[in-house]
N, CA and C atoms as a LAMMPS dump frame, in Angstrom:
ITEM: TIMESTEP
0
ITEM: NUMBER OF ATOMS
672
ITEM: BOX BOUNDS ff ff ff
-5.0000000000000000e+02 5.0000000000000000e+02
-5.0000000000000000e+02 5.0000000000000000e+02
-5.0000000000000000e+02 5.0000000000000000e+02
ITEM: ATOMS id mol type element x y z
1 1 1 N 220.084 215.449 224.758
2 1 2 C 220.582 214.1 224.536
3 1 3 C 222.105 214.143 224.42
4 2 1 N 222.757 213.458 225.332
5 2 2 C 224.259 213.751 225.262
6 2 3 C 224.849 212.285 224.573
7 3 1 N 225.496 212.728 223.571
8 3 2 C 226.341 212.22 222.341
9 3 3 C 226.996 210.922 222.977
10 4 1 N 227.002 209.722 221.899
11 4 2 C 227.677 208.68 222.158
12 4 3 C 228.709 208.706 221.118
13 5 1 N 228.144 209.241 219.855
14 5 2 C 228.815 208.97 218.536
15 5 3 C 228.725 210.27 217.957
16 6 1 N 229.803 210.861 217.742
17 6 2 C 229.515 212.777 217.032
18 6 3 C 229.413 212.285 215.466
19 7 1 N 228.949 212.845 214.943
20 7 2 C 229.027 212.873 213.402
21 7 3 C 228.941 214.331 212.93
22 8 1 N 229.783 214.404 211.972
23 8 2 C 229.631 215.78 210.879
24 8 3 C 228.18 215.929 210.444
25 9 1 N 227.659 217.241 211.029
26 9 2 C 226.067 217.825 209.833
27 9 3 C 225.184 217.52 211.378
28 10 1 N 225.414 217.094 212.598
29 10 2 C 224.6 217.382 213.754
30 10 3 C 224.571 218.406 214.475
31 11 1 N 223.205 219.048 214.899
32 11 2 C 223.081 219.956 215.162
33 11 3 C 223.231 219.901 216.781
34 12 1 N 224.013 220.774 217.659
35 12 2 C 224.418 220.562 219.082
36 12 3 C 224.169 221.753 219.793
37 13 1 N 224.402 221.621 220.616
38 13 2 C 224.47 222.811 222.038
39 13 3 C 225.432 222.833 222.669
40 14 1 N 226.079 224.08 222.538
41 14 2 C 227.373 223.914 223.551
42 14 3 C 227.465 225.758 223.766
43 15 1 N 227.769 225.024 225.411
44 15 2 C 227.56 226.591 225.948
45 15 3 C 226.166 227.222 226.151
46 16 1 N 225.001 226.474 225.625
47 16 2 C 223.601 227.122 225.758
48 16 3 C 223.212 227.457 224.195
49 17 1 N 224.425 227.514 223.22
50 17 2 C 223.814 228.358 222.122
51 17 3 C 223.858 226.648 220.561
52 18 1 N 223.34 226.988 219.583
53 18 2 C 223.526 226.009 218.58
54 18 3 C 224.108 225.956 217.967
55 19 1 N 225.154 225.165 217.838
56 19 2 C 225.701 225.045 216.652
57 19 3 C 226.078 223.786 215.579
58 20 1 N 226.934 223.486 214.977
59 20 2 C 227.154 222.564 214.165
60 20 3 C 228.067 221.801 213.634
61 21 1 N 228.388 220.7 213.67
62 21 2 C 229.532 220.061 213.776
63 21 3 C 230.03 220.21 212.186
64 22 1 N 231.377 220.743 212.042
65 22 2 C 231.922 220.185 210.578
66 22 3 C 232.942 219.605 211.006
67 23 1 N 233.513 219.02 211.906
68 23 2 C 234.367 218.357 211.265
69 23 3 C 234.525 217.197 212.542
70 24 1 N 235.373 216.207 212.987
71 24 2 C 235.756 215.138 214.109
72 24 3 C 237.186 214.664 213.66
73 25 1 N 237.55 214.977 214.882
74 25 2 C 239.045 214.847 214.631
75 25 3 C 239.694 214.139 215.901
76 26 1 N 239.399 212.803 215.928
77 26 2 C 239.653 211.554 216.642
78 26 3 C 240.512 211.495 217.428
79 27 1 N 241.629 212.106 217.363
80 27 2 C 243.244 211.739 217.975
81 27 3 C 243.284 213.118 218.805
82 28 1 N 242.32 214.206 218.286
83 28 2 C 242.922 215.724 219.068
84 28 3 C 242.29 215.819 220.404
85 29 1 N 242.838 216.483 221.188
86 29 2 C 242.496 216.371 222.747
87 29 3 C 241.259 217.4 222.577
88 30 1 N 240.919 218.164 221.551
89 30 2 C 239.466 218.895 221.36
90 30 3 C 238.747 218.36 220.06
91 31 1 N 238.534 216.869 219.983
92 31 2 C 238.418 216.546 218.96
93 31 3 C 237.106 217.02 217.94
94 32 1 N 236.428 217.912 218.679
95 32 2 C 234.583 218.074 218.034
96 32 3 C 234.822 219.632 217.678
97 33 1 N 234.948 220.083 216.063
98 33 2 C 235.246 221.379 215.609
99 33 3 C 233.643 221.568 215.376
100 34 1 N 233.189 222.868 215.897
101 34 2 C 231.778 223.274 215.542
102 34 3 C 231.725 225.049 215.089
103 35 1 N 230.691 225.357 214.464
104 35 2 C 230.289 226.479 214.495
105 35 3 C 229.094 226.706 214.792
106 36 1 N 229.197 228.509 215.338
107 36 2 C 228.166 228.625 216.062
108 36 3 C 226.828 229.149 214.875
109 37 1 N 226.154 228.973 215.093
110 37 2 C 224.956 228.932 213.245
111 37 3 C 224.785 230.172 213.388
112 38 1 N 224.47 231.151 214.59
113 38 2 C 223.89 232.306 214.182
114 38 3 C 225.077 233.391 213.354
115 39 1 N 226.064 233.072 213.619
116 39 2 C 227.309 233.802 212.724
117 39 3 C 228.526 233.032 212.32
118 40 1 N 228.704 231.978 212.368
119 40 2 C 229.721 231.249 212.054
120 40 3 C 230.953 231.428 212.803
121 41 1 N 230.982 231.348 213.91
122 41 2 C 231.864 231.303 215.135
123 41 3 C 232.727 230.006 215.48
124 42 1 N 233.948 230.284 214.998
125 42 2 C 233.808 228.376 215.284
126 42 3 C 234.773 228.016 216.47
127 43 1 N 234.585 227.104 217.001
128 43 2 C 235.225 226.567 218.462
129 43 3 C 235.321 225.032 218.393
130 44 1 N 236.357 224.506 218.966
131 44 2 C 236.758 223.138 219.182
132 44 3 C 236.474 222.666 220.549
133 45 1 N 235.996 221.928 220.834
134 45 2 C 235.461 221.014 222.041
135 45 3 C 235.614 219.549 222.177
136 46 1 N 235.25 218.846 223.338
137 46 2 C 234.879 217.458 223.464
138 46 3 C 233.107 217.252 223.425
139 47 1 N 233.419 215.687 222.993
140 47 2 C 231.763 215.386 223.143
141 47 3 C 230.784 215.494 223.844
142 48 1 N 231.808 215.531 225.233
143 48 2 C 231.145 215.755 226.38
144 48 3 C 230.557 216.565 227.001
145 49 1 N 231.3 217.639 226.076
146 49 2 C 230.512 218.894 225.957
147 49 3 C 229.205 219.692 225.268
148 50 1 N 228.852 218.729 224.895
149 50 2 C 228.012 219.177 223.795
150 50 3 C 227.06 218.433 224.018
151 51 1 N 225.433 218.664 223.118
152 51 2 C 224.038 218.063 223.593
153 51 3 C 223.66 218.178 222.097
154 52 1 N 222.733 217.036 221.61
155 52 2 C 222.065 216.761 220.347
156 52 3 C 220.907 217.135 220.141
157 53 1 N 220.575 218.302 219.283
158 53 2 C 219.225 218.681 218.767
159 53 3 C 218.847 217.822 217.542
160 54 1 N 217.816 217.526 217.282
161 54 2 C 217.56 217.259 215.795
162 54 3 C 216.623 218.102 215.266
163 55 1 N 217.096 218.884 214.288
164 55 2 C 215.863 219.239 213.509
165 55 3 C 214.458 219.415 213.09
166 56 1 N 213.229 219.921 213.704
167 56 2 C 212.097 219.329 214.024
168 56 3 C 211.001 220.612 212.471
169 57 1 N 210.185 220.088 212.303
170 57 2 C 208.759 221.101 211.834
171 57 3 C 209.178 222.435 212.725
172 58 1 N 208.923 223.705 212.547
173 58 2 C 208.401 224.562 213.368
174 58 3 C 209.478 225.062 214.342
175 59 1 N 210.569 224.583 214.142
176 59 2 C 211.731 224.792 214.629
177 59 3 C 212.266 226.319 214.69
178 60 1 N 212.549 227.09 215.036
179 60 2 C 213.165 228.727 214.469
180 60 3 C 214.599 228.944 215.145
181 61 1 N 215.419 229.365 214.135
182 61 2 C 216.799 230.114 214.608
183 61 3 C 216.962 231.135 213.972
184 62 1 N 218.387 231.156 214.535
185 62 2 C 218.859 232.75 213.513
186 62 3 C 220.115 231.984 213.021
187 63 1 N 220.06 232.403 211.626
188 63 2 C 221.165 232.172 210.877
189 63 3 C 221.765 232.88 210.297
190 64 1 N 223.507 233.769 210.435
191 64 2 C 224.026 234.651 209.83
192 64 3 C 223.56 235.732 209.949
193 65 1 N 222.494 235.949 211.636
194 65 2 C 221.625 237.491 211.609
195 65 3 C 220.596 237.482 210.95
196 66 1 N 220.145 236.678 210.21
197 66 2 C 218.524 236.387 209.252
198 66 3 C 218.172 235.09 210.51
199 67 1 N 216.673 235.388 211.045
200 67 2 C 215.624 234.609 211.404
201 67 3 C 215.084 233.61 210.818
202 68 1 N 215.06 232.229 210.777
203 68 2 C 214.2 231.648 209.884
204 68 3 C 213.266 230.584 210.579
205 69 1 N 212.056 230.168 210.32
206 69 2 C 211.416 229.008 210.522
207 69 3 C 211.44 227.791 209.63
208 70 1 N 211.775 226.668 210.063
209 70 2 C 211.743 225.412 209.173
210 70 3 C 210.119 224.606 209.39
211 71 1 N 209.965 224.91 207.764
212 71 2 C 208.651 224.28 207.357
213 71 3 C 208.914 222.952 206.864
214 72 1 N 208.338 222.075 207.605
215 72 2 C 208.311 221.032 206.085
216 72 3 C 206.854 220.652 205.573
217 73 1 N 207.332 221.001 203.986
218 73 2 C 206.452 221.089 203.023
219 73 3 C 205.864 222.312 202.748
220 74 1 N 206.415 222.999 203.006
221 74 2 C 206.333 224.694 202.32
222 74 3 C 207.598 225.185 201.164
223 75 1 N 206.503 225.24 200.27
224 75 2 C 207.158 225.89 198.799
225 75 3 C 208.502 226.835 199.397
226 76 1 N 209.414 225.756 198.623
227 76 2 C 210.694 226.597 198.728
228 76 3 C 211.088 227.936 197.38
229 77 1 N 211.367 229.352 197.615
230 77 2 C 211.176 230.141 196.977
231 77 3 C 212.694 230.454 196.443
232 78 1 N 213.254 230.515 194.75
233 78 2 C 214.313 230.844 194.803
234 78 3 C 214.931 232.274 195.357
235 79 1 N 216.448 231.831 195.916
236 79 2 C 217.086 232.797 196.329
237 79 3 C 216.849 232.375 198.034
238 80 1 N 215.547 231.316 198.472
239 80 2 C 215.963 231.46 199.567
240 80 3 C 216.588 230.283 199.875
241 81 1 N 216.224 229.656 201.65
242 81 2 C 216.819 228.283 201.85
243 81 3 C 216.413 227.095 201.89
244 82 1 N 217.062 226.122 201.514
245 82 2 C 216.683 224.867 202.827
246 82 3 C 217.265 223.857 203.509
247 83 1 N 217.28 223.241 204.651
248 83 2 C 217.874 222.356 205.248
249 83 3 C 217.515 220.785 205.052
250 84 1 N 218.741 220.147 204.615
251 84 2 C 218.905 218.722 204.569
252 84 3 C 218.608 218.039 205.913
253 85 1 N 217.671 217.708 205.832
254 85 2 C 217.577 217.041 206.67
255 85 3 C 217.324 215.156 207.043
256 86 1 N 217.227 215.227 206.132
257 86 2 C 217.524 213.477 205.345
258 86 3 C 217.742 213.341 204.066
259 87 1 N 219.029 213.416 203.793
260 87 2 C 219.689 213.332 202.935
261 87 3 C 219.891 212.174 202.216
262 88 1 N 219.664 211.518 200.973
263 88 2 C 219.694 210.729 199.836
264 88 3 C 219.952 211.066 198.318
265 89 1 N 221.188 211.865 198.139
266 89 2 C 221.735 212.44 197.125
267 89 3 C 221.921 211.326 196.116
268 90 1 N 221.589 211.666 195.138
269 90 2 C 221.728 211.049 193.945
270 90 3 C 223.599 210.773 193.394
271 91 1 N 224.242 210.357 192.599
272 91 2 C 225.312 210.006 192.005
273 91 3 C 225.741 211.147 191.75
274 92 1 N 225.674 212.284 190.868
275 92 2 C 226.045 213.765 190.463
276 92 3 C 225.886 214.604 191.612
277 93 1 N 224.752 214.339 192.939
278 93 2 C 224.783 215.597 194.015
279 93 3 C 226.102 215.639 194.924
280 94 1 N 226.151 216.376 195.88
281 94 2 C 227.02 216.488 196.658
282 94 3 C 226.684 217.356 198.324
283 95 1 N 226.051 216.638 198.899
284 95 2 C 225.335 217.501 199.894
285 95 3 C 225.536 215.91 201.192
286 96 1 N 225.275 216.401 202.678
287 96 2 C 224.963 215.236 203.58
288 96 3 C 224.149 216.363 204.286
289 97 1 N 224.466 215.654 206.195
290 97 2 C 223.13 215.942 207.024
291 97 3 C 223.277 217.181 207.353
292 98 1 N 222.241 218.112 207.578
293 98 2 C 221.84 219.449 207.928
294 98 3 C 222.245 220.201 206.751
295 99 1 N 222.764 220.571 205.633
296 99 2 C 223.538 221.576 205.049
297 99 3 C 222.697 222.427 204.443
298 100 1 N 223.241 223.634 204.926
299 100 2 C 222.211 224.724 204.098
300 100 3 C 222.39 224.727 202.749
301 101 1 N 221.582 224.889 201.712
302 101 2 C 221.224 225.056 200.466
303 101 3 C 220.536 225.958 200.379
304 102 1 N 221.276 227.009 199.134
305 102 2 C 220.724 228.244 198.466
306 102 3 C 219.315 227.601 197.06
307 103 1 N 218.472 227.668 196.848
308 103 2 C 217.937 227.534 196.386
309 103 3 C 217.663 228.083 194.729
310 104 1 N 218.001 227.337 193.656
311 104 2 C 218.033 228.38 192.376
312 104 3 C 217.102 228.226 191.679
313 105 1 N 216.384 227.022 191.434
314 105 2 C 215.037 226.873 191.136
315 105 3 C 214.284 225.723 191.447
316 106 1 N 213.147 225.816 191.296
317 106 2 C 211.821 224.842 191.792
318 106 3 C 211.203 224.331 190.499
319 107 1 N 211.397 222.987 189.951
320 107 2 C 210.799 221.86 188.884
321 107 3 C 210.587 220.975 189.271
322 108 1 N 209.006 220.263 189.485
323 108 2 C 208.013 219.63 188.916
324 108 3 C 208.516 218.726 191.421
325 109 1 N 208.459 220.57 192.27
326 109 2 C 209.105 219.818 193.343
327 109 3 C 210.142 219.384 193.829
328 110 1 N 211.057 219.102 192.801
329 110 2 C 212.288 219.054 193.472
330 110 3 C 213.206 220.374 193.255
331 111 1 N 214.358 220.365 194.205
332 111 2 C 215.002 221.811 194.285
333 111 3 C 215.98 222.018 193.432
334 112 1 N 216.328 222.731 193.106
335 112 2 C 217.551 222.672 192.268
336 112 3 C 218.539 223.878 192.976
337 113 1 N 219.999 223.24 193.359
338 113 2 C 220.462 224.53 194.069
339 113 3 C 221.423 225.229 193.633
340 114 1 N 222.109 226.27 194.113
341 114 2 C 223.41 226.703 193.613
342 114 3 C 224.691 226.151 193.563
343 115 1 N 224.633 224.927 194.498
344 115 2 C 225.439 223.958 194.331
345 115 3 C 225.399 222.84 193.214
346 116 1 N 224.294 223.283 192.452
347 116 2 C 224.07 222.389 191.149
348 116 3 C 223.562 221.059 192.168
349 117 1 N 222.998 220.537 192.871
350 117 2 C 222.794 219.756 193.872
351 117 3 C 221.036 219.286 193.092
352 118 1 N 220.528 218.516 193.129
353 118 2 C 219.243 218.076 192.687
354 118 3 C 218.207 217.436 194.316
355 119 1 N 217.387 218.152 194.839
356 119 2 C 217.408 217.496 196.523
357 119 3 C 215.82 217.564 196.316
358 120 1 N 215.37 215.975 196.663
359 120 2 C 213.739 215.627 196.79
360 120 3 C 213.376 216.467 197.84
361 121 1 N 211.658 216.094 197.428
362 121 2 C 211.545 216.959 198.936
363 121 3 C 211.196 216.562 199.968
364 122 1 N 211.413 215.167 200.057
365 122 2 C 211.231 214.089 201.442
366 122 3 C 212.992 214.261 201.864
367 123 1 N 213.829 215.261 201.552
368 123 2 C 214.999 215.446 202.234
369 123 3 C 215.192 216.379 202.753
370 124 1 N 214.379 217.384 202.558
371 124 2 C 214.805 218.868 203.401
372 124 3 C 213.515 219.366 203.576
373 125 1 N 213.639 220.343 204.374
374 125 2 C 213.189 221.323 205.373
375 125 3 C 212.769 222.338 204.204
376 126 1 N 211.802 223.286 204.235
377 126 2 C 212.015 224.856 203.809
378 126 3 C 212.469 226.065 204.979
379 127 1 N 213.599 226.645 204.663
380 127 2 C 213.458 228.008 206.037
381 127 3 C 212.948 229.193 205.477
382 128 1 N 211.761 229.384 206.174
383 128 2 C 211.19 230.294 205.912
384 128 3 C 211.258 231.52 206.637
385 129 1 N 211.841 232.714 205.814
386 129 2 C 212.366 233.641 206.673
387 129 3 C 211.073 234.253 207.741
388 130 1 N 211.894 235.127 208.986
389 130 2 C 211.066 235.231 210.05
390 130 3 C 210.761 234.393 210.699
391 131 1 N 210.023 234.094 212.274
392 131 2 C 209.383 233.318 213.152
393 131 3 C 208.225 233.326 213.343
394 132 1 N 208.056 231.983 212.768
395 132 2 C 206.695 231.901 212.852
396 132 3 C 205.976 232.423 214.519
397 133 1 N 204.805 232.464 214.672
398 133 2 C 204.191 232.701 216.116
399 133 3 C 204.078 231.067 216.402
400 134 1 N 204.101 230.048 216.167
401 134 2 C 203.938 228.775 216.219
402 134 3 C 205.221 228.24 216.867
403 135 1 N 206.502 228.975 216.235
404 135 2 C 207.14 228.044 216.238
405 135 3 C 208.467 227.671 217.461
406 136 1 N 209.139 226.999 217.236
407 136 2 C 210.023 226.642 218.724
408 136 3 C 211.058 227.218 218.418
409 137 1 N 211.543 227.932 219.644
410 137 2 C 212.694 228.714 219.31
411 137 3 C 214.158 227.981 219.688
412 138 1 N 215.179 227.37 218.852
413 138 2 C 216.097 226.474 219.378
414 138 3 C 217.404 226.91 219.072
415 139 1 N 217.673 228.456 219.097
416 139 2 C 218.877 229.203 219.319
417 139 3 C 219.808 228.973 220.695
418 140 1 N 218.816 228.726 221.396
419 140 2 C 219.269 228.506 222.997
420 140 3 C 218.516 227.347 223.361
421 141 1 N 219.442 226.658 224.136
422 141 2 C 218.977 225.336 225.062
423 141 3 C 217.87 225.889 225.778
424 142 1 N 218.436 226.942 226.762
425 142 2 C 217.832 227.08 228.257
426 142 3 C 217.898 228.874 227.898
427 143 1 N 216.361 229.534 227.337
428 143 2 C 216.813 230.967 227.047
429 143 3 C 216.919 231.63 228.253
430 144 1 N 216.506 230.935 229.484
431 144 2 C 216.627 231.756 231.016
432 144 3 C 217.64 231.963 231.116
433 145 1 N 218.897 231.515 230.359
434 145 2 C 220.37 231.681 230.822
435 145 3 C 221.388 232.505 229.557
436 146 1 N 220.35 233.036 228.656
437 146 2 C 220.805 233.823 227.516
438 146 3 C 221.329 234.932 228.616
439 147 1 N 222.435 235.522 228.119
440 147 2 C 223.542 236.983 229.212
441 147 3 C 223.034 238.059 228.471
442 148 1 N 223.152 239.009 228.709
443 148 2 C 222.639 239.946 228.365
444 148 3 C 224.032 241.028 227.006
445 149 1 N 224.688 239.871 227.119
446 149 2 C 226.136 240.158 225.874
447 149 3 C 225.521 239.44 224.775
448 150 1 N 224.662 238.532 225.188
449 150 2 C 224.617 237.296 223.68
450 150 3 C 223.155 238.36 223.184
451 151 1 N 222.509 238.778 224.069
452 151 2 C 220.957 239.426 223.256
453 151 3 C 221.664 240.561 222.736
454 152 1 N 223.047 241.384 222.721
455 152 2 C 223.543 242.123 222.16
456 152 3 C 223.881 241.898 221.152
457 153 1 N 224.491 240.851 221.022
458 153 2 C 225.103 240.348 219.683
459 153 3 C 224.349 240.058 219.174
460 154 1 N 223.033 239.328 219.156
461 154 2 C 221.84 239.208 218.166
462 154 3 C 221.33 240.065 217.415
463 155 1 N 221.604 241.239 218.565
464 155 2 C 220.711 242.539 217.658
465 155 3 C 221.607 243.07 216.827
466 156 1 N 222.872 243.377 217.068
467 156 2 C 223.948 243.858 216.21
468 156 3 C 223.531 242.704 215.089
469 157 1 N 223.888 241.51 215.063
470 157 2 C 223.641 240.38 214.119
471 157 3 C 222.345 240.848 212.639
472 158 1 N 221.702 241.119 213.754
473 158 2 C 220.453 241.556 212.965
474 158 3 C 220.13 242.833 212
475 159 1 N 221.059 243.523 213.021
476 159 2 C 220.768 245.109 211.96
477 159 3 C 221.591 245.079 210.969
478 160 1 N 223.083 244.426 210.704
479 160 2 C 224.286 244.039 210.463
480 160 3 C 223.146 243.49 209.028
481 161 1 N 222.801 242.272 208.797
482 161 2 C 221.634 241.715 208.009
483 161 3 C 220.79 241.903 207.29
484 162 1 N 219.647 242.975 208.491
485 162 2 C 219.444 244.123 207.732
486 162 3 C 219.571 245.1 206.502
487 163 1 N 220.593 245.451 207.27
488 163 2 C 221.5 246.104 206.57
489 163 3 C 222.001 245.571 205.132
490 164 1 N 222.661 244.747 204.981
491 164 2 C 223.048 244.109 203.806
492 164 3 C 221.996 243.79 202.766
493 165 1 N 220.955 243.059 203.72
494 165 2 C 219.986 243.393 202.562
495 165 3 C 219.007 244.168 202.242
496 166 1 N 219.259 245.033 202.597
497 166 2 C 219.013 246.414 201.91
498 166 3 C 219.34 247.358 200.809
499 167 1 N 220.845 246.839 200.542
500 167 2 C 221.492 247.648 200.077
501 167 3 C 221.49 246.917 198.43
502 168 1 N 221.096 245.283 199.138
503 168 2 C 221.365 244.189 198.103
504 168 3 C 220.375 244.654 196.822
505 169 1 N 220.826 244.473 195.151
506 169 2 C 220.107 244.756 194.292
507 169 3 C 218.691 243.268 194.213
508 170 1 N 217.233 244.005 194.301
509 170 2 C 216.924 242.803 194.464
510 170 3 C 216.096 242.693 192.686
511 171 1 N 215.03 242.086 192.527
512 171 2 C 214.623 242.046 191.288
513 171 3 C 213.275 243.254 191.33
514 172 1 N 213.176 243.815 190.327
515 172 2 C 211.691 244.538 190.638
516 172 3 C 212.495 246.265 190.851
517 173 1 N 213.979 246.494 191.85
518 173 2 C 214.198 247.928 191.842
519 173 3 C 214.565 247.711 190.323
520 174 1 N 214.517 249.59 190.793
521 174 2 C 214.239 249.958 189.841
522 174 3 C 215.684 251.629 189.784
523 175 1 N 216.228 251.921 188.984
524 175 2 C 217.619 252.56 188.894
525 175 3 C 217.557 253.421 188.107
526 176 1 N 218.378 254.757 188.344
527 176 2 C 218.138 255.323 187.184
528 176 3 C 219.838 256.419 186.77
529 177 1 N 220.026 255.817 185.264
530 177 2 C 221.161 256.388 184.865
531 177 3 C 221.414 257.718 185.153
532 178 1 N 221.821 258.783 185.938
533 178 2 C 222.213 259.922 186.01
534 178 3 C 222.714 260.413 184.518
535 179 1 N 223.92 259.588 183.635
536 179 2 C 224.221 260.131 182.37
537 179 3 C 223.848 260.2 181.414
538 180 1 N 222.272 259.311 181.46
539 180 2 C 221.762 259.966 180.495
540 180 3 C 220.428 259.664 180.29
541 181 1 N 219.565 259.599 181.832
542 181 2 C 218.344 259.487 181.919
543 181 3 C 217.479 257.751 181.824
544 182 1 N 217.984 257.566 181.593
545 182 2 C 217.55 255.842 181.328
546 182 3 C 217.484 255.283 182.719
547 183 1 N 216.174 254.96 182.966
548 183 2 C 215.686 254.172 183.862
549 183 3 C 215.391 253.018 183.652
550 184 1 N 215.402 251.585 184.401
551 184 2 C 216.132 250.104 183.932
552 184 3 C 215.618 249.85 185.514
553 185 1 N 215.121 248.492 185.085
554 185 2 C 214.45 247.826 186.511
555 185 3 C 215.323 246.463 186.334
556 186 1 N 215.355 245.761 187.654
557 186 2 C 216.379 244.701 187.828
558 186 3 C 215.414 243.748 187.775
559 187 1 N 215.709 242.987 186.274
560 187 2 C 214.514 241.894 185.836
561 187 3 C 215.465 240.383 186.334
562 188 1 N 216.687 240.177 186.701
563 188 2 C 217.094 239.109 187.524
564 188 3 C 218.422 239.301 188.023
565 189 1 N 218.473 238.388 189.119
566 189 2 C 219.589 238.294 189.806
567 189 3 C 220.427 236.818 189.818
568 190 1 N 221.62 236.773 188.974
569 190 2 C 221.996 235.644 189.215
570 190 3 C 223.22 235.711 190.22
571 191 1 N 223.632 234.735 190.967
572 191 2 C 224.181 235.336 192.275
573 191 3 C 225.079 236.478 192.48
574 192 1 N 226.012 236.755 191.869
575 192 2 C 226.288 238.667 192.23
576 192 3 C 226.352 239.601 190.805
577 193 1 N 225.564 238.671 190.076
578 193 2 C 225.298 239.411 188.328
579 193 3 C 224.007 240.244 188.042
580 194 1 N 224.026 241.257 188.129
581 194 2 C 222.565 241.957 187.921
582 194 3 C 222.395 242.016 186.524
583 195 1 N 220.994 241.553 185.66
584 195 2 C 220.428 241.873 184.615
585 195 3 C 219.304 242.97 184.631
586 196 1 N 220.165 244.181 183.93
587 196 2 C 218.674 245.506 184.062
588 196 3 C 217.702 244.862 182.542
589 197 1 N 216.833 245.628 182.708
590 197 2 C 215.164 245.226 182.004
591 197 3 C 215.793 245.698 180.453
592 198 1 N 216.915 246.763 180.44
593 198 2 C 217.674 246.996 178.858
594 198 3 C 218.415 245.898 178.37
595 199 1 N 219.184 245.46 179.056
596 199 2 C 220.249 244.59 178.59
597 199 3 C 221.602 244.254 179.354
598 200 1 N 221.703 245.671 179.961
599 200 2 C 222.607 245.712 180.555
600 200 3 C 223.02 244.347 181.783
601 201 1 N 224.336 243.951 181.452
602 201 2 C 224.94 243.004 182.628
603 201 3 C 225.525 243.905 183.451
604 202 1 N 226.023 243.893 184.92
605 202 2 C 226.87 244.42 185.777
606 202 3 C 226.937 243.545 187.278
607 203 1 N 228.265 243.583 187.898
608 203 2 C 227.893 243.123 189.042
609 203 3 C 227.197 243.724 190.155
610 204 1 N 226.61 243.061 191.349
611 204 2 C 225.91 244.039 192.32
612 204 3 C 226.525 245.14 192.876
613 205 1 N 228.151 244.614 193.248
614 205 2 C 228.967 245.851 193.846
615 205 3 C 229.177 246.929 192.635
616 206 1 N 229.45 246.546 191.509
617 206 2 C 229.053 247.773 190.884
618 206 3 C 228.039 248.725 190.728
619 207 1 N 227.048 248.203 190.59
620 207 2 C 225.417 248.604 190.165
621 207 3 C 225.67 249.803 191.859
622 208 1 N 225.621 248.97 193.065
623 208 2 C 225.862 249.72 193.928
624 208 3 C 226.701 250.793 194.378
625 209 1 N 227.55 250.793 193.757
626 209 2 C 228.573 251.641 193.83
627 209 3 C 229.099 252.544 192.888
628 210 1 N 228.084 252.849 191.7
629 210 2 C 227.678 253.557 190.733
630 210 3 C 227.817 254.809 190.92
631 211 1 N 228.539 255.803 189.868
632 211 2 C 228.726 257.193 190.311
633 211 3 C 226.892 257.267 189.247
634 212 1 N 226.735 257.045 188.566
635 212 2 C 226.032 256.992 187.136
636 212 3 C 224.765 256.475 187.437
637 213 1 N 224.661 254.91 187.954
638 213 2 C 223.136 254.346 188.345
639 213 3 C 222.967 254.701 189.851
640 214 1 N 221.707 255.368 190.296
641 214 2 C 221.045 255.719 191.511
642 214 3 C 220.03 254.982 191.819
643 215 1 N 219.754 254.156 192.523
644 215 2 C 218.498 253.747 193.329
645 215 3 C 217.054 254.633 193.238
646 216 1 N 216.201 254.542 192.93
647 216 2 C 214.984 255.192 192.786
648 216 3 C 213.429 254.536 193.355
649 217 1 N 213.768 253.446 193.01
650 217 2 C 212.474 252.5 193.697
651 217 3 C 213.404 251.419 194.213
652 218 1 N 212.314 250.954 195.458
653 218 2 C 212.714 249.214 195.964
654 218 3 C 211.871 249.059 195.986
655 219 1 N 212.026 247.243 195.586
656 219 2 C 210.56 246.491 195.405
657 219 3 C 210.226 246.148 197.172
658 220 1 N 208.658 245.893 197.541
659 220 2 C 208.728 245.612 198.276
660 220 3 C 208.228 244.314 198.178
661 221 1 N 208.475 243.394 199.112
662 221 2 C 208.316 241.858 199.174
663 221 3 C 207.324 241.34 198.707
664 222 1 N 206.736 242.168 199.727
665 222 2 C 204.805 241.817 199.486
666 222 3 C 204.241 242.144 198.426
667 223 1 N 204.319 242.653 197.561
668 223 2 C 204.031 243.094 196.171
669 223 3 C 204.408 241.664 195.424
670 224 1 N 204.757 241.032 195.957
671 224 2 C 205.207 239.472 194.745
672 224 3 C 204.336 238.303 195.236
């Protein structure tokens, strides 16, 4: 669907791949600033350039090198995401169309996010990490015309992701003091603050980068 009216928080195609409008800038001879979702790539264009997705059930991309499927009406889990997708923020929120939201907790259904944001759940999406076998893949317009540079960069994207969270302290490992034997499991994570099962506060890059605490167990997912 090619654009009459751009607005900030629409999701587009340009070039074959998806991305997202933040900003419109009326007077500039590239007036449509977007980024590209799977890594935050950003490029300036015309309208004319660009094509309108909307948001659907069952939808799948990659975001930041993480895979996700958008459910709607699947239990959103803290720590992960979800997408605005009809947005009706209350007086205190601060959110509009498409915006990802980190998720910090789940009461009585509605979300509560790290943006301190309060979001019903007739407004967003859940992304549920991985692709579903169901679902539509809308990284690419036309994937017959994906180059064989962009399936490179996905995979780098991916191991890159991987990678990070791997390394990330999650809740459940489990660590163990080299100086003086004390083993301490990571009973929460508030965003880069680790609480061990003793008492101990530290940040993640510390905990990780510990001459003293060693890694000993990781939780695995499926165990929760």
């Amino acid at each position: 669907m090619k654009l009459l009216q751009v607005r900030k928080g629409q999701f587009v195609y340009y070039k074959n791949e998806l991305h997202k409008v933040y900003s419109v800038r009326p007077l500039s001879r590239f007036p449509v600033l977007l980024y590209r979702i799977k890594d935050m790539e950003q490029v300036s264009c015309r309208a004319d350039e660009i094509k309108l997705h909307r948001p659907q059930n069952l939808d799948s991309f990659m975001l930041m090198g993480t895979k996700y499927t958008l459910k709607k009406g699947a239990e959103p889990l803290e720590d992960g995401y979800i997408l605005i997708t009809h947005p009706d923020p209350g007086h205190l929120d601060h959110y509009s169309l498409n915006e990802f939201e980190k998720v910090q907790e789940v009461i009585d259904q509605k979300v509560y996010t790290t943006l301190l944001n309060t979001v019903k759940p007739k407004e967003f999406m859940t992304m549920v990490p991985k692709v579903d076998e169901n679902s539509n893949p809308i990284s690419y317009l036309d994937e017959s015309l994906i180059t064989e540079e962009q399936r490179a960069i996905d995979i780098q994207l991916e191991k890159e992701a991987e990678a990070d969270a791997a390394i990330k302290p999650s809740v459940g490992d489990i660590y163990i003091n080299l100086d003086n034997g004390i083993k301490a499991m990571v009973v929460a994570v508030i965003d880069d603050e680790i609480i061990l099962g003793h008492g101990e506060r530290m940040k993640a890059d510390e905990l990780i980068e510990s001459d003293s605490w060693t890694l000993i167990y990781i939780t695995n997912e499926e165990d929760f």
